[in-house]
One Martini backbone bead per residue (centre of mass of N, CA, C, O) as a GRO file, in nm:
protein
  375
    1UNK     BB    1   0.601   8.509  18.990
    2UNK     BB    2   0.509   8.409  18.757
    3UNK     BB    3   0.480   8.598  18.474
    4UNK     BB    4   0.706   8.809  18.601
    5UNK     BB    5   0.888   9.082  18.549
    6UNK     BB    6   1.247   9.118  18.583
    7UNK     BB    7   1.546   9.149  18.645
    8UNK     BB    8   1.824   9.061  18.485
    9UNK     BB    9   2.086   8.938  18.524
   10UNK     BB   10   2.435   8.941  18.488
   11UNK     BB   11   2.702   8.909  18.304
   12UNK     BB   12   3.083   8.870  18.158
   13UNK     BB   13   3.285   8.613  18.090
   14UNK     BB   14   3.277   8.553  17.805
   15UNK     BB   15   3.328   8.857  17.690
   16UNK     BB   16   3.584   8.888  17.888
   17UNK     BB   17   3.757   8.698  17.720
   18UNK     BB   18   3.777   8.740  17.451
   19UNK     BB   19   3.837   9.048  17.477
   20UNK     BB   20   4.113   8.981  17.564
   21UNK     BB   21   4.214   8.804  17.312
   22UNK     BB   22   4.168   9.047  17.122
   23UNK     BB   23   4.384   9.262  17.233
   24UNK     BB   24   4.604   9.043  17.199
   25UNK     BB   25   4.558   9.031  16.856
   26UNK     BB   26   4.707   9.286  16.789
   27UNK     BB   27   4.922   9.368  17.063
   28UNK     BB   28   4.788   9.504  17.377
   29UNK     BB   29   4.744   9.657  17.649
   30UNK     BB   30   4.550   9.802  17.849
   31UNK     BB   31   4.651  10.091  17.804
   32UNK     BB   32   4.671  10.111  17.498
   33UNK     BB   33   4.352  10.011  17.461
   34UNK     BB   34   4.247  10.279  17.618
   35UNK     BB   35   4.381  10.495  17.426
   36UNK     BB   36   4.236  10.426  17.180
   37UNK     BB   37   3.937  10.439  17.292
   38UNK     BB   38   3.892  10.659  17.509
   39UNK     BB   39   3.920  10.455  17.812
   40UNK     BB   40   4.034  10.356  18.076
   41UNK     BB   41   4.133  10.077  18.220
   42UNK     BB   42   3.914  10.039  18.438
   43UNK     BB   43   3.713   9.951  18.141
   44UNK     BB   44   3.876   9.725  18.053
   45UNK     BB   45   3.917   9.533  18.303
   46UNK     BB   46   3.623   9.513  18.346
   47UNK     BB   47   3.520   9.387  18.077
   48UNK     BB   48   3.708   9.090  18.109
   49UNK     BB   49   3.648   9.021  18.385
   50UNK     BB   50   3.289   9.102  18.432
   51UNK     BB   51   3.235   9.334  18.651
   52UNK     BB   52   3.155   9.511  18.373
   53UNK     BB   53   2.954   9.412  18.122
   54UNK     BB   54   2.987   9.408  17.789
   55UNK     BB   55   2.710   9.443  17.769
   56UNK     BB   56   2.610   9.705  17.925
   57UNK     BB   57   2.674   9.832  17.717
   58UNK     BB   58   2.594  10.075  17.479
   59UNK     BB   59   2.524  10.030  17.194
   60UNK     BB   60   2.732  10.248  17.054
   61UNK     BB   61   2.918  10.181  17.161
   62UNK     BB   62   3.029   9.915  17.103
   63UNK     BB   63   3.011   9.975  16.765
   64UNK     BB   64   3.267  10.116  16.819
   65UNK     BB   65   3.446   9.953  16.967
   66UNK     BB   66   3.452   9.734  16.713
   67UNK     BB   67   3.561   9.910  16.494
   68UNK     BB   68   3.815   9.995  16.650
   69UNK     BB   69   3.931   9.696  16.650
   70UNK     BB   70   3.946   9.675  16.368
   71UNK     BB   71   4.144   9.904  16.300
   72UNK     BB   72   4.359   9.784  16.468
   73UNK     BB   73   4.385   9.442  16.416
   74UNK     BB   74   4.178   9.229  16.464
   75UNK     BB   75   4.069   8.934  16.523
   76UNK     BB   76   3.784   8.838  16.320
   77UNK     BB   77   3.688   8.596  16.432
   78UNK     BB   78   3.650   8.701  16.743
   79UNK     BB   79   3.480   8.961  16.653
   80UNK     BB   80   3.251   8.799  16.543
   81UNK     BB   81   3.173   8.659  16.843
   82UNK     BB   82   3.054   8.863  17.028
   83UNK     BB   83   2.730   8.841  16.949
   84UNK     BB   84   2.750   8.556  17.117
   85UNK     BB   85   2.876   8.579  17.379
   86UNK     BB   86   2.655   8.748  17.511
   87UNK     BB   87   2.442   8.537  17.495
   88UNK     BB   88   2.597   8.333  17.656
   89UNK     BB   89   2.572   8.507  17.924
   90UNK     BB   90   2.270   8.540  17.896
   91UNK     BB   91   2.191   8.222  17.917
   92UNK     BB   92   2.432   8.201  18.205
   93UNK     BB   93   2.202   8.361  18.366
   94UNK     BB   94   1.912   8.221  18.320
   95UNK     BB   95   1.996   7.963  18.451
   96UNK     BB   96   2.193   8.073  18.686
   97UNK     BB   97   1.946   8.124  18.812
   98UNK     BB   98   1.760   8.092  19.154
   99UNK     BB   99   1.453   8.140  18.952
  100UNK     BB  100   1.426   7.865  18.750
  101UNK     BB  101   1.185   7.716  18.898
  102UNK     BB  102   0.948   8.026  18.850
  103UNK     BB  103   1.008   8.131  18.626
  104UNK     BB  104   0.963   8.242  18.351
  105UNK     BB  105   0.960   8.071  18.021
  106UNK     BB  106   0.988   8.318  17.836
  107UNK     BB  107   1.248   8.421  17.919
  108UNK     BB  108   1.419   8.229  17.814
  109UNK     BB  109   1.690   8.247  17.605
  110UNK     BB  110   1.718   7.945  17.532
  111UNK     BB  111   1.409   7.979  17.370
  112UNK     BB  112   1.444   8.204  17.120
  113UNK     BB  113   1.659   8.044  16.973
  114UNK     BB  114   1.858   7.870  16.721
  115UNK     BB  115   2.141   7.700  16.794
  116UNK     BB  116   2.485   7.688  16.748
  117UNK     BB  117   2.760   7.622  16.771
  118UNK     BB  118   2.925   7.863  16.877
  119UNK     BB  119   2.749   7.925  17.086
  120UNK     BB  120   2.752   7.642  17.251
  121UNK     BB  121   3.050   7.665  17.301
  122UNK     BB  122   3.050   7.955  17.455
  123UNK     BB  123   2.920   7.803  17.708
  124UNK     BB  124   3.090   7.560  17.743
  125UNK     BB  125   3.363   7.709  17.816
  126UNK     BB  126   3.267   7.807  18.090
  127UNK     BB  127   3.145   7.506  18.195
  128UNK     BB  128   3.414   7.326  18.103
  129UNK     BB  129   3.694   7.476  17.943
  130UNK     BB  130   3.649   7.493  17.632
  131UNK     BB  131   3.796   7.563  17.352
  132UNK     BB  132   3.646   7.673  17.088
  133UNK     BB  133   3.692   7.590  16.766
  134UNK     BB  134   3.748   7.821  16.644
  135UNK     BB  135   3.973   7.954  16.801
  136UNK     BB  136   4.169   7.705  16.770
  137UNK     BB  137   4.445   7.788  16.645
  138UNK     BB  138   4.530   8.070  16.708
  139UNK     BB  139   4.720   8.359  16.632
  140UNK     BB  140   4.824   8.461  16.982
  141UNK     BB  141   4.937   8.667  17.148
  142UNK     BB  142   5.057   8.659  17.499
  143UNK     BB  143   5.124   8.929  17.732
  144UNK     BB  144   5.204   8.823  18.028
  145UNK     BB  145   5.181   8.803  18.401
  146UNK     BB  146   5.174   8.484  18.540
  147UNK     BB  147   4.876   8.359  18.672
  148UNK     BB  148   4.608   8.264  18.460
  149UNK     BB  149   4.364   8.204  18.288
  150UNK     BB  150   4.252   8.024  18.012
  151UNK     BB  151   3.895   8.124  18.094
  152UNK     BB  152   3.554   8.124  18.187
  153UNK     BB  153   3.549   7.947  18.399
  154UNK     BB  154   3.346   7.822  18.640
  155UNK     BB  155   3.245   7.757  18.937
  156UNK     BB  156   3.173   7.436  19.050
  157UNK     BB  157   2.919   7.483  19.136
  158UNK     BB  158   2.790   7.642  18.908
  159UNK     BB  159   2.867   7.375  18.697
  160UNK     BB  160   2.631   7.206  18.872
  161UNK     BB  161   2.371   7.415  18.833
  162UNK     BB  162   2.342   7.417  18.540
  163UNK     BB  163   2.236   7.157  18.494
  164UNK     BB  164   2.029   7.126  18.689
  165UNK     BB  165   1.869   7.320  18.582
  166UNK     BB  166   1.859   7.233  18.281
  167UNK     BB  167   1.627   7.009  18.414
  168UNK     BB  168   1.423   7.228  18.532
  169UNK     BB  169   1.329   7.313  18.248
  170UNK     BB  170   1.283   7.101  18.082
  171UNK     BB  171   1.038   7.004  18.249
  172UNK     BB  172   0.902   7.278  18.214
  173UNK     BB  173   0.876   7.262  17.892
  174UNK     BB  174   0.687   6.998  17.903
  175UNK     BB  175   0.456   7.152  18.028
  176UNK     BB  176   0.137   7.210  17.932
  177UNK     BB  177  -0.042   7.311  17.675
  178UNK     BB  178   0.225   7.474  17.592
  179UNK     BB  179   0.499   7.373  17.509
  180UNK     BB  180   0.836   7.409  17.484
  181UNK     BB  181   1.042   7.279  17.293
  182UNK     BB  182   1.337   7.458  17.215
  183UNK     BB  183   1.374   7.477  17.568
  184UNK     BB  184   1.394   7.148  17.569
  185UNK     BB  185   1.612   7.049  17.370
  186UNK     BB  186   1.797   7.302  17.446
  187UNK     BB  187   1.852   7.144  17.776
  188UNK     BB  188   1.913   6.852  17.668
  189UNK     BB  189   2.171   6.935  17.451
  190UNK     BB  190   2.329   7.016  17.722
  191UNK     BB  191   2.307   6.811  17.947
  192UNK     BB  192   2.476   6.576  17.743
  193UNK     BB  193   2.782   6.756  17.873
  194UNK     BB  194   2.811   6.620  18.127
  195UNK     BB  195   3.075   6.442  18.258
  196UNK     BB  196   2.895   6.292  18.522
  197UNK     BB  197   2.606   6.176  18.344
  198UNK     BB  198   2.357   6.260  18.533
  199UNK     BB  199   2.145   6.279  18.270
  200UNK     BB  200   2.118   5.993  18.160
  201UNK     BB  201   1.826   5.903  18.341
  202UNK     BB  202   1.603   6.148  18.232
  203UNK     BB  203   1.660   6.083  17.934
  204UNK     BB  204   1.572   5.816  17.910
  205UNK     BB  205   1.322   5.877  17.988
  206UNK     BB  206   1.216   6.070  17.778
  207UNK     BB  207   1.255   5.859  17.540
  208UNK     BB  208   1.033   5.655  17.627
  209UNK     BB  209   0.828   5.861  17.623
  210UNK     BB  210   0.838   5.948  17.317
  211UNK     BB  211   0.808   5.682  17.186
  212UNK     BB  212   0.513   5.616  17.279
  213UNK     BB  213   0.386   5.913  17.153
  214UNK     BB  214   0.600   5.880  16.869
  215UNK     BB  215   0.553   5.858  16.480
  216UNK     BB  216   0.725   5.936  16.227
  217UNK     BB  217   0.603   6.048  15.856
  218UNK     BB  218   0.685   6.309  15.950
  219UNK     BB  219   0.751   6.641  16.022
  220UNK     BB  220   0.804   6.786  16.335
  221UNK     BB  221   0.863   6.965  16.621
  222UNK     BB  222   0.954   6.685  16.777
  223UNK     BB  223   1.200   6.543  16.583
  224UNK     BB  224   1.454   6.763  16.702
  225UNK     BB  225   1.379   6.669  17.023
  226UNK     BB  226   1.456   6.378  16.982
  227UNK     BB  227   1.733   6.429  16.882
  228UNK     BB  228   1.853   6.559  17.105
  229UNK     BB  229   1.812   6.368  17.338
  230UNK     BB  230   1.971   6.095  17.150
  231UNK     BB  231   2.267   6.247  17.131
  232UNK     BB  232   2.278   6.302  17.465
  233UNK     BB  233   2.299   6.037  17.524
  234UNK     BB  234   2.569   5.986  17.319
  235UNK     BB  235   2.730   6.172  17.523
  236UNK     BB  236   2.681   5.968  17.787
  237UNK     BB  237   2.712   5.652  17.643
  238UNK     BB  238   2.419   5.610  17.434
  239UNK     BB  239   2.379   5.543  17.122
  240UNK     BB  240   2.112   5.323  17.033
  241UNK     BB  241   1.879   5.573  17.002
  242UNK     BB  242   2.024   5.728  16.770
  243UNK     BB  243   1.997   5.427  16.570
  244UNK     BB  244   1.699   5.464  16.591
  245UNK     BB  245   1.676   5.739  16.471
  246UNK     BB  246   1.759   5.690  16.236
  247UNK     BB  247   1.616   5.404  16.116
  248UNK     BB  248   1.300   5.567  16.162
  249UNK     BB  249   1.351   5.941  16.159
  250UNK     BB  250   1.362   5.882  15.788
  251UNK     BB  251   1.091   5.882  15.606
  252UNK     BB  252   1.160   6.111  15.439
  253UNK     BB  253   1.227   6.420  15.303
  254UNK     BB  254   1.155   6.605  15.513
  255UNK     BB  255   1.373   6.511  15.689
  256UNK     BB  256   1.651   6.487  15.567
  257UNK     BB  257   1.639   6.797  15.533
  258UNK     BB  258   1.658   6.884  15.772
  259UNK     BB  259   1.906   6.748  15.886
  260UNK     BB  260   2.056   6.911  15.712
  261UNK     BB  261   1.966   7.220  15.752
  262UNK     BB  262   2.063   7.213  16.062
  263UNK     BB  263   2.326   7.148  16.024
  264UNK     BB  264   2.441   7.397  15.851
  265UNK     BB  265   2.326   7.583  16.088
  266UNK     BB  266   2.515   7.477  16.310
  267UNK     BB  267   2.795   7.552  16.143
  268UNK     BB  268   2.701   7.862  15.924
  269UNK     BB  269   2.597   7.843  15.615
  270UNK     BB  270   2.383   7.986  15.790
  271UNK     BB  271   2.377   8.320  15.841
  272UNK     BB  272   2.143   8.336  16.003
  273UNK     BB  273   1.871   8.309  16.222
  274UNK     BB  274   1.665   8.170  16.389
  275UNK     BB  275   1.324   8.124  16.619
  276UNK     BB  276   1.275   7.830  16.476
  277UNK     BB  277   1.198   7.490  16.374
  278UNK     BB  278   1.073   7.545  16.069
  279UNK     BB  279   1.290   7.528  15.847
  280UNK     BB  280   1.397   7.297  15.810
  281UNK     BB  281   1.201   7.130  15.558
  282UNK     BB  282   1.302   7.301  15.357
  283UNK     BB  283   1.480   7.400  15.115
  284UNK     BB  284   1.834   7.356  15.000
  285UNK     BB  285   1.882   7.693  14.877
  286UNK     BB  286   2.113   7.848  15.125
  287UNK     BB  287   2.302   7.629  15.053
  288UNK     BB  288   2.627   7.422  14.974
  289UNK     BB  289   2.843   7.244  15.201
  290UNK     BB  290   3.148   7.247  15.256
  291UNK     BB  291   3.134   7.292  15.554
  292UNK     BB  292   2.994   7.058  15.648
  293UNK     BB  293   3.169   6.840  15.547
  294UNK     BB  294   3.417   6.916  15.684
  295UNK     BB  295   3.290   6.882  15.989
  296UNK     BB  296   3.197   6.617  15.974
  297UNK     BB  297   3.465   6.421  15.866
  298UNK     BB  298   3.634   6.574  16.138
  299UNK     BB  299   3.386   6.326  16.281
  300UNK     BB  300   3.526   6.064  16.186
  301UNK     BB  301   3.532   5.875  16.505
  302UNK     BB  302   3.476   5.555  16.659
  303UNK     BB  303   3.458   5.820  16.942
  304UNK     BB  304   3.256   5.933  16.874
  305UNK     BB  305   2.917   5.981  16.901
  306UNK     BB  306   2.819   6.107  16.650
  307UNK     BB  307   2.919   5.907  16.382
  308UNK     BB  308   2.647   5.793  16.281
  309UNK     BB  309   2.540   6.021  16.218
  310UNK     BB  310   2.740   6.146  16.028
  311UNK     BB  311   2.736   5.934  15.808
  312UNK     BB  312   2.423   6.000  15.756
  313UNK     BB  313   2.506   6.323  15.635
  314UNK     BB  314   2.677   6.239  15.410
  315UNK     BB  315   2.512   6.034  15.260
  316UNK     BB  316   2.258   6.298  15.209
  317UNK     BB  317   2.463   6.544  15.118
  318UNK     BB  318   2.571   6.357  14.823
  319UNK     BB  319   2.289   6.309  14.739
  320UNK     BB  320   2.195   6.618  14.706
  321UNK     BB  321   2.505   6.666  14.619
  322UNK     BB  322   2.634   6.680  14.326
  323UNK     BB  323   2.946   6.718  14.335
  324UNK     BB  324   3.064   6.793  14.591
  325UNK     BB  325   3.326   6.573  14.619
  326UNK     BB  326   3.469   6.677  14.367
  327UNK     BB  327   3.496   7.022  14.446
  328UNK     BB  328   3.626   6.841  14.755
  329UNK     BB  329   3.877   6.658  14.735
  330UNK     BB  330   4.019   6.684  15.006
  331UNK     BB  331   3.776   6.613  15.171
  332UNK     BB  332   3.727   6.335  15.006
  333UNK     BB  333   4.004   6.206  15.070
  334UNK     BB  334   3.930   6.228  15.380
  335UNK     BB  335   3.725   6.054  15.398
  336UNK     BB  336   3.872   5.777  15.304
  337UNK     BB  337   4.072   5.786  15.534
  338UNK     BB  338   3.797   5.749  15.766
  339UNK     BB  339   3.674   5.530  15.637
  340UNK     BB  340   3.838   5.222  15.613
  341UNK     BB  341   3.861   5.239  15.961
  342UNK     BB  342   3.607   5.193  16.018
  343UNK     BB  343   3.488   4.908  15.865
  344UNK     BB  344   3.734   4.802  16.039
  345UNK     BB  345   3.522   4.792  16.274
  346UNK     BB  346   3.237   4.811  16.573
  347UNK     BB  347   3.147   5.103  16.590
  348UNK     BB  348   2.897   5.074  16.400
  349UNK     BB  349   2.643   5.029  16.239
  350UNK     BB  350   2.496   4.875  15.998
  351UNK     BB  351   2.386   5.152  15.844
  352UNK     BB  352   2.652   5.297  15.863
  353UNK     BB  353   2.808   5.043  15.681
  354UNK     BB  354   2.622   5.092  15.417
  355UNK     BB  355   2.696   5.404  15.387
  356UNK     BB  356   2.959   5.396  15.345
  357UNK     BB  357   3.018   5.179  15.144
  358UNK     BB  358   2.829   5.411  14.938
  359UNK     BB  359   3.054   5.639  14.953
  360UNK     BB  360   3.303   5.491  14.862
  361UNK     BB  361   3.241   5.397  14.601
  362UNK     BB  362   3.104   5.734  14.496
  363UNK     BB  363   3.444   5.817  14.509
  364UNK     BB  364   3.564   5.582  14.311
  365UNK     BB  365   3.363   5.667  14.087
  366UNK     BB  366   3.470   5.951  14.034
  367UNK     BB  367   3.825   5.924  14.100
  368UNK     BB  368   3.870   5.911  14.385
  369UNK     BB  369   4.147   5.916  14.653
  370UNK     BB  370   4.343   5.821  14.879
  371UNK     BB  371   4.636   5.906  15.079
  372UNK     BB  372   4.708   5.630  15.289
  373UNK     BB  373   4.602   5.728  15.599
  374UNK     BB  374   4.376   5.519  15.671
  375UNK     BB  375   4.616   5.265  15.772
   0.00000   0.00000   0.00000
C-alpha cells in the first residue's frame, strides 16, 4: 500500500567491489586482511562478493574497520568513497525494487539529497560497467588468478530494469498536490546517461511541458529541474533544448550563482552534502574554484554532450572569480588549447562561440598563452 513502511531490499555490489579495491591498493589477500582485521576470510569475501553487504555491518564495526584499513595504507581515495558506494548500493536497491511503482515515494533514497558527481558515478559503474572518474589511473596493484569481474556490473536484465524504473519515478515524482522536485530531476538526469538513448522520447515530452508551463525570470525550485532534463536529453543526443536553457534560464545573478554553486558541488569544492537544492542561488562563499575550473577545461571536446554548458560555467566562474585564472596558469594555458580547436569547429551554438572567444580574449589579456598543443 502506498505510505507503508516495509524493510528495505539491501544491495552490496558497488561497496563489495570498491572494498576489493582497497584490499588490493594495501596490497593484501582476502586471508591476510581477514587476520588484520580480526575476522575470518569468509567474512571478507562475503563483503566483496555483495552477498552480505558491508551497509548491513553494525556502525561501530564499520567505522573500526575503516581505520584499521587506514592504518593499514589503503588508498585514501578509495577509502573517502567508501560512504558513496554504500548510498549507490542503497539508491540501487530502491530503484531496482520490483514495489518501485506503488512504493512510498518519500522513502526513496534517489530523492534524500542532491546527488554529487562521485555518487552519481558510483551508481553508474555498476550500471554501465563504468570506471567512475576518481578511480581511473589509481595505482592499485591486482594480485589475482583467473578471470575476475572488471567492475560491480549488474546483469543486463537489471541493467535494463534500472532506466525502466527511472522513468516509473519520473512520472510519480511529477504528480499529486506536492511534486518531489529532487527526485524528478535526478531519476530525469540518470535516466539521460541510457546507452540505448530509450529515454529521449519522455524526456523530450517532460521538456515540451516544462516549456509551456515555465518562464524563468529568477531561481526557483523548477530551474534545477528543468537543467537536469535538458542536459539528459543533450546526453540522449539532442544538444538544442540545453542551448536553448542556456540562453533563456539565465536571466540574473541569482540563476548564474545556481548554475556556478551546483557545478561546485558537483565536483565536491563544497564539502558536505544538500538534502534540498535550496543552496543554489546563494553567495559564492563556501568554495574557490579551482577544482571546478580543472573539471569544466578537462571537458572542453567538440564531442562532450554539455560543452556548450561547460563553456558557460567557465565564463561565468572566470567573470566571478577573478584572477582565478592567473592563480591556475596551468589550467588556464590548458583552456587555452581547448579553446583554439573549439572555435574552428561547427561543434558549439553561436553563445557558446561569443562566450569562449571573450574568455580567449581575457586569459590572453591577462598574459596567458597556450602550450601549443591546441592545434
Amino acid at each position: 500500500m502506498e505510505g507503508r513502511r516495509r524493510s528495505a531490499p539491501q544491495r552490496g555490489e558497488v561497496t563489495g567491489y570498491l572494498f576489493k579495491l582497497i584490499r588490493e591498493s594495501l596490497p593484501l589477500t582476502q586471508e591476510q586482511l581477514a587476520a588484520d582485521l580480526g575476522v575470518d576470510r569468509a567474512t571478507v569475501q562475503s563483503w566483496e562478493s555483495g552477498r552480505r553487504p558491508f551497509t548491513a555491518v553494525p556502525l561501530g564495526q564499520a567505522i573500526a574497520v575503516r581505520h584499521r584499513l587506514g592504518r593499514l595504507g589503503a588508498n585514501l581515495v578509495l577509502l573517502a568513497a567508501l560512504d558513496d558506494a554504500a548510498e549507490a548500493d542503497l539508491i540501487l536497491a530502491a530503484v531496482l525494487d520490483e514495489q518501485v511503482d506503488r512504493c512510498d515515494i518519500a522513502e526513496q533514497p534517489l530523492g534524500w539529497s542532491v546527488l554529487t558527481h562521485r555518487l552519481a558515478d558510483l551508481i553508474l559503474w555498476a550500471v554501465l560497467g563504468q570506471t567512475p572518474t576518481f578511480a581511473r589511473g589509481l595505482p592499485i596493484a591486482r594480485p589475482r588468478r583467473g578471470p575476475v569481474a572488471s567492475g560491480p556490473t549488474l546483469p543486463v536484465d537489471e541493467q535494463r530494469a534500472f532506466f525502466a524504473h527511472l522513468h516509473m519515478l519520473a512520472e510519480r515524482a511529477a504528480v499529486g498536490r506536492h511534486p518531489n522536485v529532487l527526485l524528478h530531476r535526478q531519476a530525469c538526469f540518470l535516466a539521460g546517461m541510457d546507452p540505448t538513448r530509450a529515454a529521449a522520447g519522455w524526456l523530450t515530452q517532460t521538456t515540451a511541458r516544462a516549456r509551456r508551463m515555465t518562464t524563468f525570470r529568477t531561481w526557483s525550485p523548477l530551474w534545477p529541474d528543468a537543467r537536469s532534463v535538458v542536459t539528459s536529453l543533450a546526453n540522449q543526443g539532442d544538444p538544442e533544448p540545453l542551448r536553448d536553457f542556456i540562453a533563456r534560464a539565465h536571466p540574473d545573478d541569482a540563476c548564474e550563482r545556481a548554475a556556478l554553486n551546483y557545478s561546485a558541488y558537483w565536483v565536491g569544492e563544497i564539502p558536505y552534502r544538500h538534502r534540498d537544492d535550496s543552496f543554489m542561488p546563494g553567495s559564492l562563499a563556501d568554495w574557490h574554484g579551482s577544482i571546478l575550473l580543472r573539471h569544466l577545461v578537462q571537458r572542453l571536446e567538440p564531442g562532450h554532450p554539455f560543452v556548450d554548458l561547460n563553456i558557460h560555467n567557465i565564463w561565468a566562474l572566470l567573470a566571478a572569480r577573478r584572477g582565478l585564472a592567473v592563480d591556475n596558469s596551468t589550467t588556464a594555458r590548458a583552456l587555452l588549447d581547448h579553446s583554439v580547436p573549439l572555435l574552428d569547429t561547427d561543434r558549439i551554438s553561436a553563445q557558446s562561440r561569443q562566450e569562449l572567444t571573450s574568455i580567449v580574449y581575457s586569459l590572453r589579456a591577462d598574459g596567458l598563452t597556450g602550450t601549443g598543443t591546441g592545434r
